[in-house]
C-alpha positions, 0 to 999 in steps of 0.5 A: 500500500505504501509503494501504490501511495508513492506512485500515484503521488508522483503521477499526480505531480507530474500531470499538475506540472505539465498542466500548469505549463501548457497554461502558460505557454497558452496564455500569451497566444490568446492574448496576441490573437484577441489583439490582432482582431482589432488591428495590428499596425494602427495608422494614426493618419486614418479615419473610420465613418460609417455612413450615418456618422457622414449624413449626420457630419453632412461630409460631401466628396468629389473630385480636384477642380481646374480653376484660373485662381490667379491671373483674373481682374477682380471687377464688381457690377450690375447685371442690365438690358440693352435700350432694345430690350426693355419697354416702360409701355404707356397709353397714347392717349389719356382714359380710364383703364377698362381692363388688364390682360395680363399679370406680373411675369406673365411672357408676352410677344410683341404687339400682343394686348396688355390692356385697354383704356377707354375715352370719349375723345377716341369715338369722337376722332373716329367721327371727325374721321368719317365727317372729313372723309365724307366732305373730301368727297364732295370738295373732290368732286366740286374742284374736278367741276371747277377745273372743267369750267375752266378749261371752257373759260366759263369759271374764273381763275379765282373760285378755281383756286378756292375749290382747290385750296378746300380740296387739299385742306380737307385731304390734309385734315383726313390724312392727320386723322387716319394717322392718329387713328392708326397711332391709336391702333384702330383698324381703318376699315372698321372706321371707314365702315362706322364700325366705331369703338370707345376703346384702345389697346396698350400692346407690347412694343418688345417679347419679353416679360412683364416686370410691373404692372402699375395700374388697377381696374376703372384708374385715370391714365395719361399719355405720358404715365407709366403702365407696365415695363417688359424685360426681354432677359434673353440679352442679359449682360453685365456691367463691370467697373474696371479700374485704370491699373487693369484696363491694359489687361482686358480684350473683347472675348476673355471668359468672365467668371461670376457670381450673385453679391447676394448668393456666392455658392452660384457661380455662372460664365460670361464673356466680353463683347466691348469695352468702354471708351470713357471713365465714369466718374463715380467709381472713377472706372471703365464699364466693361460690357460682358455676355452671359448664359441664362438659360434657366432665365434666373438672373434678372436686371438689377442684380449686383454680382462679384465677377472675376475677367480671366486674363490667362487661361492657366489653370490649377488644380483646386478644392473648395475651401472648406476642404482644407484643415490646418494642423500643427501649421500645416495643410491637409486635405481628406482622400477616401482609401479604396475598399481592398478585398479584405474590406467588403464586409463593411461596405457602410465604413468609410476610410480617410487617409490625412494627406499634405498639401501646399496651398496657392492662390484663392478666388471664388471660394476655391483655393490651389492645392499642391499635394505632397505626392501625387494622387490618381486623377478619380481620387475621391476627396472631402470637399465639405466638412473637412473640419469634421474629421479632423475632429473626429481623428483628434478625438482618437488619438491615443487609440487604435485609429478608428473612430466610430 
């Protein structure tokens, strides 16, 4: 019993031994494995997103932009319509307004009715008309009388020359009454019928739209009063106010870069067609006169704009302003690290590398961008809410380099 006692003694030592060093040699291979799941080499230059921490930050992405950020003339004006292409419509004659055919923004075409005005002197002129021709008729007929009594010498000189005289005065009173009647738009046939009417139409000198209405139902007009202005936009221009210094800069047909005072996020394109011959006084300037695109018929006259005369077609490479980060003195931009293989299974994760970049010339909310290596031209980047993520990496750092 005593050697049996031993015996199982010993094993026992030796299975606690062994066991005990397994345990051991285990426990450093568990640890290294549970580290490994969260990231061997963490990349403190690297950003993590899911998608609705990117809704949620608003994060918008794109691509570099070619810009001209440097060689331009910064100018300010007014957008405006050439005299052929704007109308302040009155009556010809004074009324009361008896209706209005249109309404403020309404597109019209020309010599279409806006409104019509209503007098008594407008029946009265058509019945002047009808007196005149009717006496014309018969001093016609009594002077082609009088000439034929002439020529037999049975008629004097004299009541021939007075049947002349009443022929011509009253052919020249129709004539001056035809034409009065035709400037108040009244068809003449209608007139010479007895076809009268007490009312004339106010019709559209130009197409375009109507800008102001500035009358009512039953009001009093007169010839000289403003009633409606029409604006054709289609041949929109700018204004621009260049200084002395820049003029040797600006030619005829150089690009115009613009946007709204009101509204700097828009920007639109022009070109110049001619230069001014004279400075005016206030600012002490010369108005460049420039083209520009409306084809949705946005820009209206009136507005002021910020514009930019490209002087050299050299362009950069350039990213919004909100794009850029400024950390430890330096630049940064955002570059989104194409998914590898291994990262397919999340597809809602977004990775940003931090990357380093020199600055150059800003204009138009855009700034040049040199950076410090070379990125592929379909690089995706962050053009708005830079600022975000680098927040959101200061908040990681000490970490693994993901920040979720």
């Amino acid at each position: 019993m005593k050697t049996i006692t031993y015996k199982t003694i010993f094993l026992a030592l030796i299975t606690c031994a062994f066991t005990a060093c397994s345990t051991v040699d285990e426990a450093p291979q568990a640890d290294t494995h549970e580290g490994h799941e969260h990231e061997e080499e963490p990349n403190e230059d690297e950003v993590h997103l899911l998608q609705k921490q990117m809704e949620v930050m608003d994060i918008e992405m794109g691509k570099f932009q070619f810009l001209n950020l440097s060689t331009t003339v910064k100018s300010n004006g007014q957008l405006e319509l050439p005299p052929q292409n704007k109308a302040s419509v009155s009556s010809i004659t004074d009324g009361r307004v008896k209706s209005i055919l249109v309404l403020e923004g309404d597109f019209v075409k020309q010599g279409q009715v806006l409104a019509d005005v209503e007098h008594p002197d407008i029946i009265e002129v058509q019945e002047a008309y009808m007196t005149t021709q009717s006496k014309l008729q018969y001093a016609e007929k009594d002077y082609e009388r009088a000439k034929s009594l002439y020529a037999d010498s049975v008629q004097a000189l004299k009541s021939l020359q007075l049947k002349e005289s009443e022929f011509t005065s009253l052919q020249a009173k129709l004539n001056g009454l035809e034409a009065r009647l035709q400037l108040l738009g009244l068809e003449m046939e209608k007139v010479s019928s007895g076809d009268f009417v007490s009312s004339v139409a106010i019709r559209s000198p130009i197409r375009g739209y109507v800008r102001s209405i500035d009358i009512t139902m039953g009001m009093s007009v007169l010839p000289n009063q403003t009633l409606f202005e029409i604006v054709d936009n289609d041949h929109i221009h700018i204004d621009l106010n260049v200084y002395e210094k820049d003029m040797n800069m600006i030619r005829k047909g150089q690009k115009v870069v613009f946007s709204l005072t009101n509204d700097a996020d828009s920007v639109f394109e022009g070109e110049v067609f001619a230069l001014g011959r004279a400075f005016e006084d206030e600012p002490k300037a010369m108005v460049v006169h420039a083209e520009i695109d409306n084809p949705d018929g946005n820009l209206l006259p009136g507005m002021y704009v910020d514009a930019r005369i490209v002087t050299n077609d050299a362009k950069v490479r350039a990213l919004p302003n909100d794009a850029i980060v400024s950390d430890g003195g330096l630049s940064y931009i955002f570059v989104l690290k194409p998914k590898s293989s291994a990262d397919q299974g999340h597809k809602d994760e977004f990775v940003f590398r931090k990357i380093e970049v020199n600055t150059g010339a800003k204009d138009i909310g855009f700034t040049e961008v040199v950076p410090a290596y070379n990125l592929p031209e379909h690089a995706q980047m962050v053009t708005k809410g830079a600022f975000y993520l680098l927040a959101e990496m200061k908040k990681g750092e000490g970490g693994h380099g993901h920040h979720h």
